[in-house]
C-alpha positions in Angstrom: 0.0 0.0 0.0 1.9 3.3 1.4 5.1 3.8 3.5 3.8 4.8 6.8 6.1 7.6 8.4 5.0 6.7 12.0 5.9 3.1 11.3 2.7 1.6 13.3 2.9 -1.9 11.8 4.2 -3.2 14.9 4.5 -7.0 13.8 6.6 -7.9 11.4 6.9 -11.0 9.4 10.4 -11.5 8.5 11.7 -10.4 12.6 9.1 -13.2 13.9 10.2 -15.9 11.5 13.8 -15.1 13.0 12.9 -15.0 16.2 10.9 -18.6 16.3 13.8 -20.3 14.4 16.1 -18.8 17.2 13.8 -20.4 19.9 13.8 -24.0 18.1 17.9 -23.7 17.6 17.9 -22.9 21.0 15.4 -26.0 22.6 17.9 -27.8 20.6 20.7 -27.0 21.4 19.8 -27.0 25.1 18.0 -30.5 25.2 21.9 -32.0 23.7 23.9 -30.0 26.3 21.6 -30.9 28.6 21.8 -34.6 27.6 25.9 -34.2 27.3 26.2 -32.7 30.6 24.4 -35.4 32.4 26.9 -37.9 31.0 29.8 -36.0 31.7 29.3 -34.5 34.3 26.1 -35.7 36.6 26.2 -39.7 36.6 29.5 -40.2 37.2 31.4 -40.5 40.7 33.5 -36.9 42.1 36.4 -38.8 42.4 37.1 -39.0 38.9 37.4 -35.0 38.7 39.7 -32.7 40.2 40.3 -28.6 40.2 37.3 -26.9 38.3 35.3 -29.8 37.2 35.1 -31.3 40.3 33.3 -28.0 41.2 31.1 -28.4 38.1 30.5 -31.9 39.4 29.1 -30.2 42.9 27.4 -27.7 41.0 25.3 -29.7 38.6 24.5 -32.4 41.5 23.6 -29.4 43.3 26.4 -30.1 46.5 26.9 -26.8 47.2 24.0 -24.3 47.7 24.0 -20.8 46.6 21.1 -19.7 47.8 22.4 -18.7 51.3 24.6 -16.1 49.7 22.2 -14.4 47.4 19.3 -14.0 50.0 22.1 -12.6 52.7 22.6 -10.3 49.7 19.0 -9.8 49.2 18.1 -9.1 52.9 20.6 -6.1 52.5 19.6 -5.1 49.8 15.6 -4.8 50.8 16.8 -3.8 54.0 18.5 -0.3 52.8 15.2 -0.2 50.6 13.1 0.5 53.5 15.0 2.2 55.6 15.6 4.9 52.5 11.8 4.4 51.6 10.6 5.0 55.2 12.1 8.7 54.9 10.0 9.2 52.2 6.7 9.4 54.1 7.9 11.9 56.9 6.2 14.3 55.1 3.1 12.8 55.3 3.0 11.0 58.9 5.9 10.7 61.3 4.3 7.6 62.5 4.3 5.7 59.7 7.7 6.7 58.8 8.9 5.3 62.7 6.4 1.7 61.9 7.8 1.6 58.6 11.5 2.4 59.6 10.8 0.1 62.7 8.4 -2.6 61.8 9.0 -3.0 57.9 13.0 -4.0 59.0 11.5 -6.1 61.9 9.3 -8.1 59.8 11.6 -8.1 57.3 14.3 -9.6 59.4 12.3 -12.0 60.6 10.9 -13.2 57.5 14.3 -14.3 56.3 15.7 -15.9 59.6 12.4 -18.0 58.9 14.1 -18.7 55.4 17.6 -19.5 56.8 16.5 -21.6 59.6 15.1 -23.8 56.8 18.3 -23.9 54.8 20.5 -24.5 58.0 17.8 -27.7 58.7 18.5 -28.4 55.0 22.2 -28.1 55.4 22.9 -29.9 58.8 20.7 -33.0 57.7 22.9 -33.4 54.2 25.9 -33.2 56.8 24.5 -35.6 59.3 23.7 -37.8 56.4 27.2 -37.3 54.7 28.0 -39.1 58.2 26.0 -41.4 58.4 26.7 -42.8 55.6 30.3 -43.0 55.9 30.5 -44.5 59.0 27.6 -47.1 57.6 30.4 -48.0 55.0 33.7 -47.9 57.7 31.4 -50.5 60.1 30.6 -52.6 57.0 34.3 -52.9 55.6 35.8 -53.3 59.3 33.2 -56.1 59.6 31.7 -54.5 62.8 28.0 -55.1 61.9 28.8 -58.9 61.9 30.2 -58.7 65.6 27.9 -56.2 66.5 24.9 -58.4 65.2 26.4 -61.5 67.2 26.9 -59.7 70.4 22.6 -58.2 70.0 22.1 -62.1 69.5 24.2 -63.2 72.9 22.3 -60.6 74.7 19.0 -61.7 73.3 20.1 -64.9 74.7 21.3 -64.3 78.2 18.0 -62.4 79.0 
């Protein structure tokens, strides 16, 4: 038809053609990485790695957590948030400048010792486990369960 100055055809053919082709070279690309990374990287034993990939190894089987980090980071972050964004309502209301100031880092404080508690259980139950089960396997290679088992049996007995 005509050349529109304003240039209000907002959908074009040949950018969303590029665009969907993208998306399908990507799915593809990520569903092989994905597939080569879990052979690589996520079946096999850490002891065959060492240096970088062994941290690659922890990172895919998801060993180490991040998440402690970025909410300490977060916390901060909102924290400085509302103790600048309380100021803003002294203007308007001392009081709700004080409960915001007060009770907004309050609540906020105790909202995410809420969140770390959880991720300390989390953390000190993959440690006691990490334990566990390597004590399970020193007791089964000293042969202790077998004389441990015999000596419940004697005591069975003598009762």
């Amino acid at each position: 038809m005509y050349n529109d100055f304003y240039d209000t055809n907002l959908i074009s053919t040949s950018a969303t053609r590029v665009d969907a082709t993208w998306l399908v070279v990507s799915a593809v690309v990520a569903i092989i990485g994905g597939i080569v990374a879990y052979f690589l990287f996520i079946s096999k034993k850490k002891e065959e790695y060492s240096g970088f990939v062994a941290w690659l190894h922890d990172f895919l089987n998801f060993k180490v957590y991040f998440i402690d980090m970025f909410l300490k980071t977060l916390y901060v972050i909102c924290t400085i948030y509302i103790t600048l964004g309380s100021f803003s309502l002294i203007g308007s209301s001392v009081a709700a400048f004080f409960l915001m100031l007060i009770l907004g880092n309050v609540v906020l404080r105790v909202g995410y010792e809420f969140v770390l508690m959880f991720l300390t259980l989390v953390n000190n139950t993959t440690a006691i486990n990490s334990k566990l089960s390597s004590q399970k396997k020193e007791t089964f290679k000293e042969g202790k369960y077998q004389k441990n088992e015999k000596n419940k049996s004697q005591e069975k007995d003598v009762d």
